[in-house]
C-alpha positions as a LaTeX table, in Angstrom:
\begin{tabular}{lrrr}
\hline
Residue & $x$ (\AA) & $y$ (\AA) & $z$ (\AA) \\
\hline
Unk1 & 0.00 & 0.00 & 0.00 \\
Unk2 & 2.41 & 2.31 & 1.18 \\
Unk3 & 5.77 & 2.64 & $-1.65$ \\
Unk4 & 7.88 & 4.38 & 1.13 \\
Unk5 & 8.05 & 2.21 & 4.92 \\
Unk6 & 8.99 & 5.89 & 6.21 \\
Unk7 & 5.67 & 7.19 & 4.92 \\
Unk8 & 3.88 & 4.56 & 6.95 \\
Unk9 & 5.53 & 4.44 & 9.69 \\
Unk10 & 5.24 & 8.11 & 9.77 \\
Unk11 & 1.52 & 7.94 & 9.85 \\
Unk12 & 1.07 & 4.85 & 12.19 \\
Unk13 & 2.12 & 7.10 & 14.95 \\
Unk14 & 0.30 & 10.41 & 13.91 \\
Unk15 & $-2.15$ & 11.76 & 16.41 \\
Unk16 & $-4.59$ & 13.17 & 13.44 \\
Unk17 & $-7.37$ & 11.50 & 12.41 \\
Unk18 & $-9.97$ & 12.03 & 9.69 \\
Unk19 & $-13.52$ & 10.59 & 9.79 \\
Unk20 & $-15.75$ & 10.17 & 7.08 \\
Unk21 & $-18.84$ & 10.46 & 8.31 \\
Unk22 & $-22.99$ & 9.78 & 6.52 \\
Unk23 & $-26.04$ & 10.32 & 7.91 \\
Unk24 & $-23.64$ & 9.45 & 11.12 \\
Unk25 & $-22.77$ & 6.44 & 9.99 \\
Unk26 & $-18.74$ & 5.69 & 9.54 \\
Unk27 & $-17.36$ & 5.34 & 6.11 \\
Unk28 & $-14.31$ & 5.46 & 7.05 \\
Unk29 & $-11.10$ & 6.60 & 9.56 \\
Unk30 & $-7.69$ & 7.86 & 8.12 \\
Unk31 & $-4.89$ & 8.78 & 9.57 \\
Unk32 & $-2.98$ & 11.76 & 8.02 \\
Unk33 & 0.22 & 14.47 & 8.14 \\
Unk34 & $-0.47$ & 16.97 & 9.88 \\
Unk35 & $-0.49$ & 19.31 & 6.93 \\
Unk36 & $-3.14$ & 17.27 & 5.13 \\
Unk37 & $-5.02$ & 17.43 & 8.63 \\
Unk38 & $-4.98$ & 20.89 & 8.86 \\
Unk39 & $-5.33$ & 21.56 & 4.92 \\
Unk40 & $-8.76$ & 20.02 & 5.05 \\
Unk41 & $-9.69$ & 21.68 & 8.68 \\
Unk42 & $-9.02$ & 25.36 & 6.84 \\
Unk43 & $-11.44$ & 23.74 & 3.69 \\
Unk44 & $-14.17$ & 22.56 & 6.09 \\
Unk45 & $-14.45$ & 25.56 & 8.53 \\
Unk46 & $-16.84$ & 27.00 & 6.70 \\
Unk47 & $-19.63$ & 24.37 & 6.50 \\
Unk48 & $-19.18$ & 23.25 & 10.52 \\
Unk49 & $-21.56$ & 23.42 & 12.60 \\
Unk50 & $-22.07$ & 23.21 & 16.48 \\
Unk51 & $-24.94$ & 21.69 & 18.17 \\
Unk52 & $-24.29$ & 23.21 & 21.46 \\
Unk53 & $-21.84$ & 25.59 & 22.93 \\
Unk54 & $-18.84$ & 24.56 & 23.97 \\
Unk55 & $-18.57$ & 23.84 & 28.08 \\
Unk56 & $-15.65$ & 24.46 & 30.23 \\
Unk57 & $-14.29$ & 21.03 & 31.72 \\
Unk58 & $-12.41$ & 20.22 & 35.05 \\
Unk59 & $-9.59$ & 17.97 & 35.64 \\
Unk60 & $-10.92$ & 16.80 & 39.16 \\
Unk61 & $-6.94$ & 15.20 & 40.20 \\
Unk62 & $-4.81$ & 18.77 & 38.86 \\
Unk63 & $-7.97$ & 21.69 & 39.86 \\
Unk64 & $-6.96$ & 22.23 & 35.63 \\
Unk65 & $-10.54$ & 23.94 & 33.94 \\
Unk66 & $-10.11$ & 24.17 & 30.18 \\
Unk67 & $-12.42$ & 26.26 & 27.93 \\
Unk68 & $-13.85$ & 22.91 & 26.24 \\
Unk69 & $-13.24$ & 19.06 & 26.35 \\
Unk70 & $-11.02$ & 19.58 & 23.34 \\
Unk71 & $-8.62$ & 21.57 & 24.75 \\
Unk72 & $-8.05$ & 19.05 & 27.28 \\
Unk73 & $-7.77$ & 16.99 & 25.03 \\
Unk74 & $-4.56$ & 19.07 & 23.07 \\
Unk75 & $-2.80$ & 19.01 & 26.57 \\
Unk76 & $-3.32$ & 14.74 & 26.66 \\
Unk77 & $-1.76$ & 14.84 & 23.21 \\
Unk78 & 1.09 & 17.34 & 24.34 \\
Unk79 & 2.11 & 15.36 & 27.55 \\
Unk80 & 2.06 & 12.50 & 25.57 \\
Unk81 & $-1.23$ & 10.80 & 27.54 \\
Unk82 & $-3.70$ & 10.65 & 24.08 \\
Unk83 & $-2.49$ & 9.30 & 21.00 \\
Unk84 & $-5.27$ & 11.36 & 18.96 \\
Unk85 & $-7.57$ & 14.36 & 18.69 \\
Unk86 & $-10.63$ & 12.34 & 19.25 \\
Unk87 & $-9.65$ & 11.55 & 23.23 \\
Unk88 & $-12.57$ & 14.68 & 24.40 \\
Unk89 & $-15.50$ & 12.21 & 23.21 \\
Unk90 & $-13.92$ & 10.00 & 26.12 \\
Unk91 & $-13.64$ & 13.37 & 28.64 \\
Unk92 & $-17.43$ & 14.50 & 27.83 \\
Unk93 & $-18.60$ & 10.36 & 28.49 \\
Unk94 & $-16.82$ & 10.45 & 32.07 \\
Unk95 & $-18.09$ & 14.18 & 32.27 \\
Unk96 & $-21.87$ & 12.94 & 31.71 \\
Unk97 & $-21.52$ & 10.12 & 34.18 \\
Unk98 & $-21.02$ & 7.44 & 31.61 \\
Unk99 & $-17.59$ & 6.31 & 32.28 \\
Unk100 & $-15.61$ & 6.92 & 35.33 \\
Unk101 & $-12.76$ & 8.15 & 33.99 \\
Unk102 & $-10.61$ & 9.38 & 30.82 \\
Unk103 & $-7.34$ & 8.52 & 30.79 \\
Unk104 & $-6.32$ & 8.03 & 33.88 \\
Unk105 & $-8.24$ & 11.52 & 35.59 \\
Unk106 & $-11.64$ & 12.05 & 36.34 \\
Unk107 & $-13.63$ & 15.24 & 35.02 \\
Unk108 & $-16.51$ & 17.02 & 35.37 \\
Unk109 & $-18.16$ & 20.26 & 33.32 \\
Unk110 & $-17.03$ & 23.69 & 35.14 \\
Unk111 & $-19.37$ & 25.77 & 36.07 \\
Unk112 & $-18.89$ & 29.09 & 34.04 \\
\hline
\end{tabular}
């Protein structure tokens, strides 16, 4: 599949994902560079859309409150904790009382 084993082993260990998504039904989940990941970010932007505002969540073991689920999420990736930009699906489940925790920590939605 891949002509170049640097290529793929290049993108085996990327943290950006891409989800093909219909009628929400999964077509498919790619991992790509970076650049292509934030090539076709910049060419989406403009047809996203939110169904609810973003809440602030709370890191219940470090006091940490983040603006949204996904920016907890960039600090998992930073310290090396998440592999991917999906992990704040996981954060909002333990924050809704679905799982007990993400990750190793336990969160909850901040009040604002």
């Amino acid at each position: 599949m891949y002509k170049n084993k640097k290529i793929k082993q290049t993108l085996e260990r990327t943290p950006y994902i891409v989800r093909l998504l219909k009628n929400e039904t999964v077509l498919g989940t790619y991992r790509v560079s970076k650049e292509m990941f934030l090539s076709i970010q910049k060419e989406i932007t403009p047809y996203q859309t939110f169904k609810e505002k973003a809440k602030k969540v709370k890191c219940i073991e470090t006091g940490e409150i983040f603006s949204s689920a996904k920016q907890a999420n960039e600090m998992l990736v930073q310290k090396g904790l998440a592999s991917s930009y999906t992990a704040y699906n996981r954060i909002k489940e333990v924050c809704r009382n679905k799982t007990e925790t993400a990750y190793g920590f336990h969160w909850e939605f901040a009040e604002d």
